[in-house]
VEXVORO-198532 format. One record per residue (C-alpha): residue number from 1; residue in three letters; z, x negated, y negated. Coordinates in pm, 1 decimal, m for minus. Example, Ala and Ser with C-alpha at 12.3 -4.5 7.8 and 13.67 -1.06 7.14 Angstrom:
% VEXVORO-198532
{marro 1; 'ala'; {780.0; m1230.0; 450.0}}
{marro 2; 'ser'; {714.0; m1367.0; 106.0}}
This chain:
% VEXVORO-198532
{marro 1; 'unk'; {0.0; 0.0; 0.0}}
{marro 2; 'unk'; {m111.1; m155.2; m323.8}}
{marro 3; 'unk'; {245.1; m231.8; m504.4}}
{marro 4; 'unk'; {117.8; m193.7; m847.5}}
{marro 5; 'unk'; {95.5; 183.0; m816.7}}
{marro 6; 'unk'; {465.4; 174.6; m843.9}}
{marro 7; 'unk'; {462.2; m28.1; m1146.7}}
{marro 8; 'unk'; {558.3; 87.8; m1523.7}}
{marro 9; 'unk'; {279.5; 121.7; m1734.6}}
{marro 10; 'unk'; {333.7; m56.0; m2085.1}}
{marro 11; 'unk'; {156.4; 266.9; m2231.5}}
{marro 12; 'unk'; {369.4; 492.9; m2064.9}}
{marro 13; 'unk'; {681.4; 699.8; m2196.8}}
{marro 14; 'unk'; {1009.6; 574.0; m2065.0}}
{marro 15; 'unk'; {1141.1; 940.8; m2059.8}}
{marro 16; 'unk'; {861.4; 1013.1; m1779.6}}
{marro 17; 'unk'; {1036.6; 795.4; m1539.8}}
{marro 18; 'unk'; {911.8; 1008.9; m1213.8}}
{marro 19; 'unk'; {551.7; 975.8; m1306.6}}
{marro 20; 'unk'; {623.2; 565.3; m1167.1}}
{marro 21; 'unk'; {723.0; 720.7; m849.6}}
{marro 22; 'unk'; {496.7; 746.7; m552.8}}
{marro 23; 'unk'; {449.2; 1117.9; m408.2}}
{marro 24; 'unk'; {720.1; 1068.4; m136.1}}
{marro 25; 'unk'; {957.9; 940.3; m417.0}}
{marro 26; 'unk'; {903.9; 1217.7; m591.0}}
{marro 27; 'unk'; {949.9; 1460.2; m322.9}}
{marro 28; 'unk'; {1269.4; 1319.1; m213.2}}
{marro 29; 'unk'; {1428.9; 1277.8; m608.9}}
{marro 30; 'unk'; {1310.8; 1666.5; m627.7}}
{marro 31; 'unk'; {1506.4; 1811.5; m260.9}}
{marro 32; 'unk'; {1754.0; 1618.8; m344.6}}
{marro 33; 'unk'; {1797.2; 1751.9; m698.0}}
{marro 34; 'unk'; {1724.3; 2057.8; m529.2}}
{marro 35; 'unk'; {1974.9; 2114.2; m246.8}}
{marro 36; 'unk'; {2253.6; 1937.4; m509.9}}
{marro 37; 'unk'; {2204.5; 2263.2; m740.9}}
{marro 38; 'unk'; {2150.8; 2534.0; m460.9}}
{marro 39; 'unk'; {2486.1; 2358.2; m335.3}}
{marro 40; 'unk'; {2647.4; 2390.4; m622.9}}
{marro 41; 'unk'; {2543.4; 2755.9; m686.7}}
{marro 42; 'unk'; {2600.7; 2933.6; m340.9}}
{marro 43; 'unk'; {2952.8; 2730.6; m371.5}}
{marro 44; 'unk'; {2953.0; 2944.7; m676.4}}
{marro 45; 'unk'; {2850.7; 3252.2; m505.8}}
{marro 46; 'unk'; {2592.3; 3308.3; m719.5}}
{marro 47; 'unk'; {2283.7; 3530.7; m643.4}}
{marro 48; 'unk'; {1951.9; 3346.0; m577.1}}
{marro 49; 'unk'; {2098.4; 3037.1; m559.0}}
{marro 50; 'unk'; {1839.6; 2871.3; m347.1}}
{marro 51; 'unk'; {1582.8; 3014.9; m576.0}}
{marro 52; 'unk'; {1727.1; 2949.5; m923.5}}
{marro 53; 'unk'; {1836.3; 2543.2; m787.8}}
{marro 54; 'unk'; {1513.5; 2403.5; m708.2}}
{marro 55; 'unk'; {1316.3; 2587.8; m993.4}}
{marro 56; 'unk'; {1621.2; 2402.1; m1226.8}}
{marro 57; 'unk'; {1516.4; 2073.5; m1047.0}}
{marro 58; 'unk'; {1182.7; 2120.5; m1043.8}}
{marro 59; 'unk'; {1207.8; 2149.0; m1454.0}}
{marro 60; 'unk'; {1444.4; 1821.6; m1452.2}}
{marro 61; 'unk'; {1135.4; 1634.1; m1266.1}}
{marro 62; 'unk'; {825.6; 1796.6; m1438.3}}
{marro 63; 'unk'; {971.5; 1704.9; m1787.8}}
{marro 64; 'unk'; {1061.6; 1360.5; m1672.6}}
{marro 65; 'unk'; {654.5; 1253.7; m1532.5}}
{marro 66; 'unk'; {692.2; 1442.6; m1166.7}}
{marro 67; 'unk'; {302.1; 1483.6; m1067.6}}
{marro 68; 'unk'; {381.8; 1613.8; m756.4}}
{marro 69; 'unk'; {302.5; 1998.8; m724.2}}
{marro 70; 'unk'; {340.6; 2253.7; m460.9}}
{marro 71; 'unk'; {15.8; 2294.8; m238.4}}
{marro 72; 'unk'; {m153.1; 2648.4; m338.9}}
{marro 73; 'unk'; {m154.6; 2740.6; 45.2}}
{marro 74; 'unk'; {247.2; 2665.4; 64.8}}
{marro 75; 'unk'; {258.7; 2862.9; m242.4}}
{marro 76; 'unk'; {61.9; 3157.1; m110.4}}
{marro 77; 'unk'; {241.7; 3179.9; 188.8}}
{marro 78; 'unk'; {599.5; 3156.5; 5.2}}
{marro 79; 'unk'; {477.8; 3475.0; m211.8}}
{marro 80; 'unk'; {355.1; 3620.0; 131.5}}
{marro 81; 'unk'; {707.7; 3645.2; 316.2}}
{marro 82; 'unk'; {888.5; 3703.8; m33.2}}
{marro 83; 'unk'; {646.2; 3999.3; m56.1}}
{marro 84; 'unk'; {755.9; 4077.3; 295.4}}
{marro 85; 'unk'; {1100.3; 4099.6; 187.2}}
{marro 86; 'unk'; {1036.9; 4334.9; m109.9}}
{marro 87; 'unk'; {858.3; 4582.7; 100.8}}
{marro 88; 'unk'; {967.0; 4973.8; 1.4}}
{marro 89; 'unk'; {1046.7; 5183.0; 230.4}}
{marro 90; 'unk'; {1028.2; 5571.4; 256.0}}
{marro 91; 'unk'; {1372.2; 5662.1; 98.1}}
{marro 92; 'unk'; {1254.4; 5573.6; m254.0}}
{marro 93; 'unk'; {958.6; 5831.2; m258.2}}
{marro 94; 'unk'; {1220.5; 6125.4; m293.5}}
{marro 95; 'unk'; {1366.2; 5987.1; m579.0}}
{marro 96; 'unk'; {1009.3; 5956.6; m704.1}}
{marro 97; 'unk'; {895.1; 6289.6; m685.8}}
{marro 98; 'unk'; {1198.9; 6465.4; m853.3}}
{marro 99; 'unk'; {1191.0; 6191.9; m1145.3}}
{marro 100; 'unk'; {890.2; 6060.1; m1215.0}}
{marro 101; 'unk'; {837.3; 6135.8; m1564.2}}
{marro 102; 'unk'; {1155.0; 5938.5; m1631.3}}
{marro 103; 'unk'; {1012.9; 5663.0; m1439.0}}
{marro 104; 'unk'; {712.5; 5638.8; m1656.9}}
{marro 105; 'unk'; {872.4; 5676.0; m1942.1}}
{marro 106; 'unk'; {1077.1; 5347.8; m1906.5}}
{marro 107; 'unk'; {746.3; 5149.3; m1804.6}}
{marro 108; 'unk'; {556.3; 5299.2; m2077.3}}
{marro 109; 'unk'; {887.4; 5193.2; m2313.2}}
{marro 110; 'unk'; {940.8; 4850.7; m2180.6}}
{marro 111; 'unk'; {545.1; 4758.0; m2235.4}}
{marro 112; 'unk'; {603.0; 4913.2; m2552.5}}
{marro 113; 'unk'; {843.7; 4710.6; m2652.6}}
{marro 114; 'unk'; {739.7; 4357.1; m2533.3}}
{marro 115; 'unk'; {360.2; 4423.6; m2689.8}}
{marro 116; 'unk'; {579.2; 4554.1; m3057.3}}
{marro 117; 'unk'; {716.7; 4165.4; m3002.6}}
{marro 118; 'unk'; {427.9; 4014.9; m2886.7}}
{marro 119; 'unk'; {204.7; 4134.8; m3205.8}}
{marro 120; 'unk'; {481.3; 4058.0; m3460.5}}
{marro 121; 'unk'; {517.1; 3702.8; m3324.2}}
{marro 122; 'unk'; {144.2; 3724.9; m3362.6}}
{marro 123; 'unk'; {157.5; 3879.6; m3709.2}}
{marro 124; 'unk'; {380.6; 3650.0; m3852.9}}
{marro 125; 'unk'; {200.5; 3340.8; m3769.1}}
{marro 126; 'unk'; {422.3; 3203.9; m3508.5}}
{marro 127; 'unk'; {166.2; 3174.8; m3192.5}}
{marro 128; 'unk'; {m143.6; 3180.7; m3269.3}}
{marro 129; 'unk'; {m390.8; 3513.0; m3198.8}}
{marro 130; 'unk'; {m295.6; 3680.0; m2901.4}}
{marro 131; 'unk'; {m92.5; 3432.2; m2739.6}}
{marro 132; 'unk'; {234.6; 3573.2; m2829.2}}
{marro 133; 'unk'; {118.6; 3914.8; m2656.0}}
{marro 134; 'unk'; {23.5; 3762.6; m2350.7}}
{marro 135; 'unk'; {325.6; 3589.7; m2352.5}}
{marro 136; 'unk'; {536.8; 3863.1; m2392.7}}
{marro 137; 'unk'; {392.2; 4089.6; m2089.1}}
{marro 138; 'unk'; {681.7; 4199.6; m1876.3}}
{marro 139; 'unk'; {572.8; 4041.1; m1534.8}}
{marro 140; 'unk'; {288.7; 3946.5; m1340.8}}
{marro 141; 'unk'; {294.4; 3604.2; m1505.2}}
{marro 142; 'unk'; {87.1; 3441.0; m1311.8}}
{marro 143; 'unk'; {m210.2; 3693.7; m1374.2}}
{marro 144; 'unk'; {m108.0; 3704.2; m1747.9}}
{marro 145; 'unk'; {m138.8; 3309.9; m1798.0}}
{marro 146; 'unk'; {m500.5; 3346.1; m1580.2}}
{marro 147; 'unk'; {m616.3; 3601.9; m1820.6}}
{marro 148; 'unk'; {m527.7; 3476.2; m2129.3}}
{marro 149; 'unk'; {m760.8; 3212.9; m2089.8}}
{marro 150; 'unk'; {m1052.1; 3464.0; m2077.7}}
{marro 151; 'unk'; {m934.1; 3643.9; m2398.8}}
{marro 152; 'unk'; {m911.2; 3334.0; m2615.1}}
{marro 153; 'unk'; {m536.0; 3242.7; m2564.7}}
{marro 154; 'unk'; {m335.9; 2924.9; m2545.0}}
{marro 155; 'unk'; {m286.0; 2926.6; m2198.1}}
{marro 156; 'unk'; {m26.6; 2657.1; m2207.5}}
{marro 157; 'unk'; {224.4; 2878.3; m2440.1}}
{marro 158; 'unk'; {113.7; 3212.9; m2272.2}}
{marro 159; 'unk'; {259.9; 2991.6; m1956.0}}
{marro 160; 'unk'; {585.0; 2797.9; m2137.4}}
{marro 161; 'unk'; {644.2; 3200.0; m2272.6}}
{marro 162; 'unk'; {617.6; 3342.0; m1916.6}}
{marro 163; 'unk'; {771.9; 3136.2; m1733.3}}
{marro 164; 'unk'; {1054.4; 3078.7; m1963.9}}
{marro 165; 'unk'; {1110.5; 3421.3; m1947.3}}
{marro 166; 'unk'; {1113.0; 3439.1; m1547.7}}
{marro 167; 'unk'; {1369.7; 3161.3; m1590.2}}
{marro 168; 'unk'; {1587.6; 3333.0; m1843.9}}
{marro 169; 'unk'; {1535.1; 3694.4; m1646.3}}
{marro 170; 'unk'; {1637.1; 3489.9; m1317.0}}
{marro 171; 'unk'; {1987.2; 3376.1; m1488.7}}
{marro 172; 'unk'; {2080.9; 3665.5; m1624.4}}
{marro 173; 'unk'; {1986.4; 3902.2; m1364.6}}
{marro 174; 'unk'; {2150.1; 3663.4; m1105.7}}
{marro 175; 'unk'; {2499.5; 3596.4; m1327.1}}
{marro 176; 'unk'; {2521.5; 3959.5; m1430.7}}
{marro 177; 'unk'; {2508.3; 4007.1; m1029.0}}
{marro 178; 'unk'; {2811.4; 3774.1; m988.5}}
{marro 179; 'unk'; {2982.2; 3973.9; m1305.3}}
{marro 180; 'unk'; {2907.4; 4325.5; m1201.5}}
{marro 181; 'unk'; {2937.4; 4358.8; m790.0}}
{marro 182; 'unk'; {3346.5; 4333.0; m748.8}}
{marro 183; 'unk'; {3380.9; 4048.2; m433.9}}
{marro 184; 'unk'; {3747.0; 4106.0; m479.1}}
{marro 185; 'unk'; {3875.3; 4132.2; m53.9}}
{marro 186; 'unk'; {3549.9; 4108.5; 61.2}}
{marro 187; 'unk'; {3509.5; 3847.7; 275.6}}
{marro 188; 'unk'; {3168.2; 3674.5; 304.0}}
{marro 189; 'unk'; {2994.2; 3660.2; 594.8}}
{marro 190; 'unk'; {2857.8; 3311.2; 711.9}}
{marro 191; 'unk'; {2470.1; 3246.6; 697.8}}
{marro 192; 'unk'; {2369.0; 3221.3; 1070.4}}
{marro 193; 'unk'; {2060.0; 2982.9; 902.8}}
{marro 194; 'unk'; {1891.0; 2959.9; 1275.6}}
{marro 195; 'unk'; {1946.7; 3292.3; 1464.3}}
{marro 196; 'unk'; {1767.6; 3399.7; 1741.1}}
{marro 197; 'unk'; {1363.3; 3472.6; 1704.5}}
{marro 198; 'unk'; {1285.3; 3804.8; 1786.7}}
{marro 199; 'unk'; {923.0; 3719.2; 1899.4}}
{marro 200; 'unk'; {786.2; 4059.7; 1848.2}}
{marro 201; 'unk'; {970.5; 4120.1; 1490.6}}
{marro 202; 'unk'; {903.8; 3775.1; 1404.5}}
{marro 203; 'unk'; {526.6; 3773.3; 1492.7}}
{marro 204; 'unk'; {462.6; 4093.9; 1305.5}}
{marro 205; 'unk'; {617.4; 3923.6; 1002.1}}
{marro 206; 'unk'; {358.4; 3647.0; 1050.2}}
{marro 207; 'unk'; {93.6; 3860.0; 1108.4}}
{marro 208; 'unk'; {142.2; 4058.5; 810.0}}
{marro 209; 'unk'; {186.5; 3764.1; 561.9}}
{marro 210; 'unk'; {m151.4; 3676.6; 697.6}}
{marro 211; 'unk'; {m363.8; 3989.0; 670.5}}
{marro 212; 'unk'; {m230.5; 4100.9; 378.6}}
{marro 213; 'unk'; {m264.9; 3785.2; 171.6}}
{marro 214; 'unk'; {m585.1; 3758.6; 303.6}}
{marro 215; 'unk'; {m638.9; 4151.1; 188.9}}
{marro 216; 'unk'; {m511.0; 4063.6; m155.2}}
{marro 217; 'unk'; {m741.6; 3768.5; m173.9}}
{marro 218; 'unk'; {m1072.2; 3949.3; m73.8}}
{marro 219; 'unk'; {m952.3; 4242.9; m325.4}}
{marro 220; 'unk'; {m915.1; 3993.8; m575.9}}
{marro 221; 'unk'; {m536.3; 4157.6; m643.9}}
{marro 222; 'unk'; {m369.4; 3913.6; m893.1}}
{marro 223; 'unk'; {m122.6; 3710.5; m738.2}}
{marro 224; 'unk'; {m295.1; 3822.8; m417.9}}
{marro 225; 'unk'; {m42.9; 3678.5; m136.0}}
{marro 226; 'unk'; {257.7; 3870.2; m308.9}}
{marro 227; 'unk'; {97.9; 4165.2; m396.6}}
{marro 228; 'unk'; {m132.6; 4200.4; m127.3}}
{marro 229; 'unk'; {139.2; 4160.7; 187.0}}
{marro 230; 'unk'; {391.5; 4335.7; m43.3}}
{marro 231; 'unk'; {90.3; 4698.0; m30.8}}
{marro 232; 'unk'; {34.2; 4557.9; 327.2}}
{marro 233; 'unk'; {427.6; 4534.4; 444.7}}
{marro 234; 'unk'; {510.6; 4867.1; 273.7}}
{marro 235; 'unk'; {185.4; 5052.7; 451.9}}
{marro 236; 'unk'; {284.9; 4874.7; 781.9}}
{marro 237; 'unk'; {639.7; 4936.5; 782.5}}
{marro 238; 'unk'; {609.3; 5324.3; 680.1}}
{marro 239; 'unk'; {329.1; 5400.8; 858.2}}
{marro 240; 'unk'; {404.5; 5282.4; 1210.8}}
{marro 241; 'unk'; {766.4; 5178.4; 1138.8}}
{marro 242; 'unk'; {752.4; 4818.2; 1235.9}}
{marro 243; 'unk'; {1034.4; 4604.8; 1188.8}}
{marro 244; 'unk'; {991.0; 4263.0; 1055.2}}
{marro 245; 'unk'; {1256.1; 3953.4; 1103.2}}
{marro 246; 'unk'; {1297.0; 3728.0; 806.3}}
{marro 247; 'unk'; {1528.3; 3432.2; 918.4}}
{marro 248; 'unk'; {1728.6; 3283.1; 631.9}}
{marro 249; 'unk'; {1546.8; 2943.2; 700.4}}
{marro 250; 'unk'; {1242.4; 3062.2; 624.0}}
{marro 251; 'unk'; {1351.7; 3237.5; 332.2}}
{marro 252; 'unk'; {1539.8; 2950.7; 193.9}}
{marro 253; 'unk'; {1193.2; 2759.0; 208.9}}
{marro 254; 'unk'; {1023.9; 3015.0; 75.3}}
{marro 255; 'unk'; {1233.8; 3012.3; m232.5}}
{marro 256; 'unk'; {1233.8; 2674.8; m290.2}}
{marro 257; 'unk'; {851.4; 2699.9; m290.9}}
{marro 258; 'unk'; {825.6; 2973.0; m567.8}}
{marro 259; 'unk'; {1114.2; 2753.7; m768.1}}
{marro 260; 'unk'; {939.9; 2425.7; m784.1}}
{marro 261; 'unk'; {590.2; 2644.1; m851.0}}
{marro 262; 'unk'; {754.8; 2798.9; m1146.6}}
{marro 263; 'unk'; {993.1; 2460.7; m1284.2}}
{marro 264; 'unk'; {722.6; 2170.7; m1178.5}}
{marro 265; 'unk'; {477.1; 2383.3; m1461.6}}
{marro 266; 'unk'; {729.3; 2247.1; m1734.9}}
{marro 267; 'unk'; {595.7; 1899.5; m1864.1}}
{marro 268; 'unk'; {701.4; 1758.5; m2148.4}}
{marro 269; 'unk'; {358.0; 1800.4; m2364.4}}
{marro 270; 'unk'; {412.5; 2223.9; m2298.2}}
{marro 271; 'unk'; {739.2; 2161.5; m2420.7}}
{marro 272; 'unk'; {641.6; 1949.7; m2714.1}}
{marro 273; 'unk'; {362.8; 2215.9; m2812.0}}
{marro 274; 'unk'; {651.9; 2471.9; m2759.7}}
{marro 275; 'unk'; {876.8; 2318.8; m2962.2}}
{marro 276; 'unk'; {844.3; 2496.2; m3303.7}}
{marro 277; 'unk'; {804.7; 2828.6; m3221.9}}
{marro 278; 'unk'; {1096.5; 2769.9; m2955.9}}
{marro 279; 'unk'; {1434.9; 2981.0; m3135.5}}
{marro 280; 'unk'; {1159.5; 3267.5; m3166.3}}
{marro 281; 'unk'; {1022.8; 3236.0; m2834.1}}
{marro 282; 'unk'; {1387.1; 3290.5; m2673.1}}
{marro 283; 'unk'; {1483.9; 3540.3; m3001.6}}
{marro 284; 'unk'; {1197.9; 3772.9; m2830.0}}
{marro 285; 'unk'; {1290.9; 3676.4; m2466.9}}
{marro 286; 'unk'; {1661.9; 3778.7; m2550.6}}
{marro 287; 'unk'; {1537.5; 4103.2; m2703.3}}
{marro 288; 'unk'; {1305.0; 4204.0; m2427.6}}
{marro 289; 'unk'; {1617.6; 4156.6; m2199.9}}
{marro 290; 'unk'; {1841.2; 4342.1; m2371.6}}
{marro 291; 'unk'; {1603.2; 4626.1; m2425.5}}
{marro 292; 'unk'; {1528.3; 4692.9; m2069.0}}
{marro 293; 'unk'; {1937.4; 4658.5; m2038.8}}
{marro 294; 'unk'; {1957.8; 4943.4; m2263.2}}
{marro 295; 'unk'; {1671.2; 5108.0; m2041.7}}
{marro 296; 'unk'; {1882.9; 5018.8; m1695.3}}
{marro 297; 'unk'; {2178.7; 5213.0; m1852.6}}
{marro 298; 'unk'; {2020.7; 5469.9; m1940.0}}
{marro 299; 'unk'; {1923.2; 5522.1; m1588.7}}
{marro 300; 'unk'; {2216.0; 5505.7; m1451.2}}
{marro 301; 'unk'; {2355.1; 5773.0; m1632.6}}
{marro 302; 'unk'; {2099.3; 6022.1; m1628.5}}
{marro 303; 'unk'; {2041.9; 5954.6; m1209.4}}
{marro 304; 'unk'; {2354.9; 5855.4; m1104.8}}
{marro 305; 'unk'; {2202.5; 5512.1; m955.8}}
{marro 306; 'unk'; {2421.9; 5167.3; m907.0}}
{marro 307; 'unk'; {2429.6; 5009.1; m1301.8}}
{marro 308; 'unk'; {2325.5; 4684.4; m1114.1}}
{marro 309; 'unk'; {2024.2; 4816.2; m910.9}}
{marro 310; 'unk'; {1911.3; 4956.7; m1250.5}}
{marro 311; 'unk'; {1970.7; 4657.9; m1379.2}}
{marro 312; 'unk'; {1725.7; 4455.9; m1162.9}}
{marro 313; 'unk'; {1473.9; 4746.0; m1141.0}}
{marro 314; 'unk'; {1430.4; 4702.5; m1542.1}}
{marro 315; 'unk'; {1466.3; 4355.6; m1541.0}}
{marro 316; 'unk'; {1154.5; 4160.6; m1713.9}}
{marro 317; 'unk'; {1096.3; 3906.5; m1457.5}}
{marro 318; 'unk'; {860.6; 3829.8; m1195.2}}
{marro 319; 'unk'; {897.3; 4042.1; m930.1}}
{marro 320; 'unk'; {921.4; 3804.7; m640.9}}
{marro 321; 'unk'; {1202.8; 3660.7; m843.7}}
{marro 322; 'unk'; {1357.0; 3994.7; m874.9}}
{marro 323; 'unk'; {1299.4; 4067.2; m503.7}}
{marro 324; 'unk'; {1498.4; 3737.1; m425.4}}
{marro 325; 'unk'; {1800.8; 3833.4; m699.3}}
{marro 326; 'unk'; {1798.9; 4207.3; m583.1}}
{marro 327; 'unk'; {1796.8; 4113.4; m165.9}}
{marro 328; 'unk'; {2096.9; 3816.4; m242.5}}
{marro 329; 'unk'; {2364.9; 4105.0; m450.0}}
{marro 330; 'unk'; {2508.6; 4324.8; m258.6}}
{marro 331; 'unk'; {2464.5; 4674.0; m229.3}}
{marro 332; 'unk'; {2177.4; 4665.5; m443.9}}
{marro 333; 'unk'; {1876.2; 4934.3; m331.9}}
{marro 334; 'unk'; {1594.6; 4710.2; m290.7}}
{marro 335; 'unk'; {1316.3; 4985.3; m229.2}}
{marro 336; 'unk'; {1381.9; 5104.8; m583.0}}
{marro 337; 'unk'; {1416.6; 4757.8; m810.7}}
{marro 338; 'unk'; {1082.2; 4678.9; m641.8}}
{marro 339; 'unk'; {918.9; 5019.1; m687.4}}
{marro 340; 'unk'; {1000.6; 5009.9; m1027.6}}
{marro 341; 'unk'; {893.0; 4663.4; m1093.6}}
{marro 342; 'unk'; {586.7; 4782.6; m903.6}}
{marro 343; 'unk'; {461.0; 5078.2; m1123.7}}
{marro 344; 'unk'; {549.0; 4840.4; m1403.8}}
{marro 345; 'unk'; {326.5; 4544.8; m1284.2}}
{marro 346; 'unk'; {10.6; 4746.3; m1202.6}}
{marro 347; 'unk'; {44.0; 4926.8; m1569.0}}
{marro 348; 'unk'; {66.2; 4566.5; m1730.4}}
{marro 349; 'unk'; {m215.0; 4457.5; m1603.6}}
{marro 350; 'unk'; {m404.7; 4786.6; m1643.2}}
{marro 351; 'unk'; {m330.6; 4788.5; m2037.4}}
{marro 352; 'unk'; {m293.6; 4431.6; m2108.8}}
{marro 353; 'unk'; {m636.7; 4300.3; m2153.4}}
{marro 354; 'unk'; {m633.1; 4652.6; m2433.3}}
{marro 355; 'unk'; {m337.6; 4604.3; m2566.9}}
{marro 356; 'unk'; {m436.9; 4229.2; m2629.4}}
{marro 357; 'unk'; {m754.0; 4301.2; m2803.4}}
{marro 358; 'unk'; {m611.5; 4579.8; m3000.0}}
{marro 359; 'unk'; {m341.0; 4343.9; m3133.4}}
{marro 360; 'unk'; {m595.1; 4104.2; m3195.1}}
{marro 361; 'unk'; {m821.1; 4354.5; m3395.0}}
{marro 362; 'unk'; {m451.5; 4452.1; m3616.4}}
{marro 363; 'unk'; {m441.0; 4103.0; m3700.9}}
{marro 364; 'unk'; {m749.5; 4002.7; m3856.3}}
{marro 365; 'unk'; {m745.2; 4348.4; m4022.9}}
């Protein structure tokens, strides 16, 4: 191996110290980094712990030179079996039917509220054109940051704004988990990480991370292996009532996958391009939040549902991020956060590409 690969360059930064690294290096720095935080946090008992601790690693090495990334099929199939997780089963249609209006009146208000943001950012000159609204779209960040490019946005803020948010969303959904479910005399049950396989449960898992990434891909859904497998899983398991096995092994990979996706995309130039619209950036972030907390209540009230799974239903974040968050509380109703986050998702990207050309009309007016 030729040594001088491993050399310092004289032209580059001293901050990006991982960048002198070779790819093994870097790997081992980053699951180190990695299992250190997700240590830290379940010790902590904090939701999404081995979710939230390599995405915070993964930030540590892609602002210090990391040039490592996660291979796009690793990726895919991490979405896949997270989308497996979030599947919805049949006792959320009920609730549904009897209150749907309500339902699409918080969508409707939450994409109302994070395109009001994303056009005054816009209007007062702190992004530039309609990078602030793509930005501000409440989920399905990866297909935001993909479609910005095609509408004339930065798509290096429209990704520091989205995934800044997922980050932000992940924290606070996961801490107001700890805060909210009482764990007083309740005594945790310890992770069996390698149970016994279930071959049939365990194959139809595999097979349906397959077909329906594959189905997402050929329907061109955006972010195809989630979305896809998560349609797929939900027709599967309520159609023929098939029962999938998701070991906490492969969950805990699949995680770390979707972290280090999401924290390896923060390099140091994003930040320095970031850096002066960065107090309004998180001023909108923080306002989106609390919104759809307002939102969450609101719910809770009116249909009598857990403050906590209204919480994560409402919650502004990506939804495989959610999914993780919502499956690690307790007592938290799964099949509605991700139906929710569902409606919402397909609605953004319905009337984003609009509402992003609309805004961008109101401007120059």
């Amino acid at each position: 191996m030729d040594s001088s690969a491993q050399q310092p360059s004289p032209d580059q930064p001293a901050t990006e110290r991982m960048a002198r690294m070779g790819k093994p290096w870097q790997w081992l720095v980053l699951l180190t980094i990695s299992a250190l935080f997700a240590g830290a946090l379940e010790l902590a008992a904090l939701p999404a712990a081995l979710l939230i601790g390599p995405m915070l690693a993964a930030i540590i090495a892609g602002t210090n030179g990391a040039t490592v990334r996660v291979p796009r099929l690793l990726f895919g199939s991490a979405q896949a079996i997270v989308g497996c997780l979030a599947s919805i089963s049949a006792d959320i249609f009920p609730v549904f039917y009897q209150e749907w209006p309500l339902f699409l009146g918080v969508v409707i208000a939450t994409v109302a509220a994070s395109s009001l943001l994303g056009w005054l950012t816009s209007r007062w000159r702190i992004l530039p054109g309609t990078t602030a609204v793509w930005g501000s779209s409440p989920g399905a960040a990866t297909a935001m940051v993909l479609m910005a490019g095609a509408f004339g946005a930065d798509q290096r803020l429209v990704a520091f704004m989205q995934y800044l948010r997922v980050i932000f969303v992940s924290m606070t959904a996961a801490l107001v988990a700890k805060m909210w479910v009482d764990t007083s005399g309740i005594e945790i049950t310890p992770i069996i990480w390698f149970p016994p396989i279930d071959a049939q449960a365990f194959a139809a898992t595999s097979g349906i991370a397959l077909v329906g990434g594959l189905a997402g891909k050929l329907c061109r859904l955006p972010s195809p292996f989630f979305l896809g497998t998560f349609i797929f899983g939900a027709v599967i398991h309520l159609g023929l009532g098939i029962e999938m096995q998701l070991p906490p092994w492969l969950l805990a990979v699949s995680y770390a996958m979707v972290g280090w996706s999401i924290g390896l995309n923060f390099t140091r130039p994003i930040l320095r391009h970031a850096t002066r619209a960065l107090p309004q950036i998180i001023a909108s972030i923080v306002a989106l939040i609390a919104f759809c907390g307002g939102l969450a209540f609101l719910i809770s009230h009116l249909l009598g549902i857990d403050p906590l799974t209204a919480y994560l239903a409402t919650s502004p974040g990506g939804m495989d991020s959610v999914a993780i968050i919502a499956a690690a509380a307790q007592n938290v109703d799964i099949s509605f956060v991700m139906a929710l986050q569902s409606a919402r998702f397909l609605i953004v990207l319905l009337v984003g590409p609009s509402v992003a050309r609309l805004v961008a009309r109101s401007i120059r007016d």
